[in-house]
MARTORFI-933411 format. One record per residue: residue in three letters; x, y, z of N, C-alpha, C in turn. Coordinates in steps of 0.02 Angstrom, whole numbers, padded with zeros to 5 digits, always signed. Atoms other than C-alpha are relative to their C-alpha. Layout:
! MARTORFI-933411
ALAXYZXYZXYZ
...
This chain:
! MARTORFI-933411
UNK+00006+00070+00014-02158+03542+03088-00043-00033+00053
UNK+00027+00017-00057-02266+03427+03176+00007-00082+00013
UNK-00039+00081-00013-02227+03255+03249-00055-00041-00021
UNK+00055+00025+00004-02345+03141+03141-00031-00077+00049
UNK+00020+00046-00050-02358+03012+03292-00054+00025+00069
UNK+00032-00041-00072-02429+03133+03433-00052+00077-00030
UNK+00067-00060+00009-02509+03283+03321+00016+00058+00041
UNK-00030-00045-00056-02411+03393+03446+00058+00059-00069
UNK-00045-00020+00034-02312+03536+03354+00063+00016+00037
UNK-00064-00016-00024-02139+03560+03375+00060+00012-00067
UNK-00051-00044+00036-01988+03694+03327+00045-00050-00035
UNK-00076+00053+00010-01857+03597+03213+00052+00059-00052
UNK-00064-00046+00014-01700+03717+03184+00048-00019-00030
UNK-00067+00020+00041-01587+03679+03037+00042+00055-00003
UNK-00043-00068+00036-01453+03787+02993+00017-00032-00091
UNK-00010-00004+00081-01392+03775+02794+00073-00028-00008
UNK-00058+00034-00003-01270+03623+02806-00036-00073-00027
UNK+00006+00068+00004-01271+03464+02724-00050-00040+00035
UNK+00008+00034-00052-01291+03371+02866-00074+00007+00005
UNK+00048-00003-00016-01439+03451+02927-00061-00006-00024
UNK+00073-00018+00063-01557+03468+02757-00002-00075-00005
UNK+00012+00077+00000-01512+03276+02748-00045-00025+00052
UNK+00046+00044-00066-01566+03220+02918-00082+00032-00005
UNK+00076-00014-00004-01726+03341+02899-00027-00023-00078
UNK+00024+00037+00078-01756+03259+02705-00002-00046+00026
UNK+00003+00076-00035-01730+03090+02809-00068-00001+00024
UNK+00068+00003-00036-01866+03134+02926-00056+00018-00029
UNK+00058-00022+00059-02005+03202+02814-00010-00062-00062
UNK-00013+00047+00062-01971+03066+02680-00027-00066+00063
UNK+00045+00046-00039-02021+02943+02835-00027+00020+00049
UNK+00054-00008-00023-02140+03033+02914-00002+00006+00063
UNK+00007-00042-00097-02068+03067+03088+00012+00062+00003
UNK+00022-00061+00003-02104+03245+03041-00048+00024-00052
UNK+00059-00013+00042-02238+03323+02936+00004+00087+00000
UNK+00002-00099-00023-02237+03522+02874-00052+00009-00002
UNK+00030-00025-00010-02345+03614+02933-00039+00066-00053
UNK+00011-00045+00006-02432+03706+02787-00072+00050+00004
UNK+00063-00032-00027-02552+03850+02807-00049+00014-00074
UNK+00012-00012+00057-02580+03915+02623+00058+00000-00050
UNK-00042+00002+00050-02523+03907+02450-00004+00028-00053
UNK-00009-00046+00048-02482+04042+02322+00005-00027-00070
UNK-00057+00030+00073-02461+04024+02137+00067+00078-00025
UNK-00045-00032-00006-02314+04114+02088-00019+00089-00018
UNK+00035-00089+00027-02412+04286+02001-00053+00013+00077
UNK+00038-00044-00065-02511+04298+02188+00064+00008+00054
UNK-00054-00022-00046-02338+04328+02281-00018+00048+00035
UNK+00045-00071-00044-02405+04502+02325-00034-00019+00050
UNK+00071+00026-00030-02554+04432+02402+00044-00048+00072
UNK-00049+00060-00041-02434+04287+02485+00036+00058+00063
UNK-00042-00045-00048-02324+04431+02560-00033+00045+00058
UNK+00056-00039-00010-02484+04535+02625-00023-00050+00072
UNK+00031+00047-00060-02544+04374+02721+00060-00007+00057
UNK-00068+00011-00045-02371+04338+02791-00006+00065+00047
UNK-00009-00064-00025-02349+04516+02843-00051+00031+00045
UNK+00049+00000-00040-02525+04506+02943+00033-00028+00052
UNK+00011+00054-00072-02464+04374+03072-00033-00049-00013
UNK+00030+00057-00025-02584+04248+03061+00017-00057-00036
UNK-00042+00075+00040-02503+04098+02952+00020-00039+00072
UNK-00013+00040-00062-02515+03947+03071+00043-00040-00039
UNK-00014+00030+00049-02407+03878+02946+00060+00024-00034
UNK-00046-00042+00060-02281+03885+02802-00044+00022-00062
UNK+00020-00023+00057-02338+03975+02647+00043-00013-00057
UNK-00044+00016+00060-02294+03907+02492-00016+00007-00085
UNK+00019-00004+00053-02267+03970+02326+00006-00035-00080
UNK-00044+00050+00045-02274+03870+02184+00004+00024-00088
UNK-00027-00003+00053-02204+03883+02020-00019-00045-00068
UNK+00033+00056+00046-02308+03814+01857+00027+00028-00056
């Protein structure tokens, strides 16, 4: 994620609680965080998606989407 005030990236560590998916849906929804993505799959290049991941270089999240 990256802090859209400073352009600086920084780690943000949820775990899989309520609480936490709220407060990070809070922050993204107003913009005192921003994700970071790198590329984006459609769902039949998954392969391809997994290939890049599995290189290393994704400065980013990779996301696949579903049409």
């Amino acid at each position: 994620m990256v802090s859209s005030t400073d352009n600086k990236a920084r780690l943000v560590i949820v775990h899989q609680s309520d609480r936490d998916l709220a407060t990070l849906s809070y922050w993204i929804e107003n913009r005192k965080i921003e994700p970071v993505i790198d590329r984006t799959y459609l769902l039949q290049e998954v392969g391809e998606a997994q290939i890049y991941s599995e290189e290393g270089q994704a400065k980013g999240k990779i996301l696949i989407t579903v049409k």
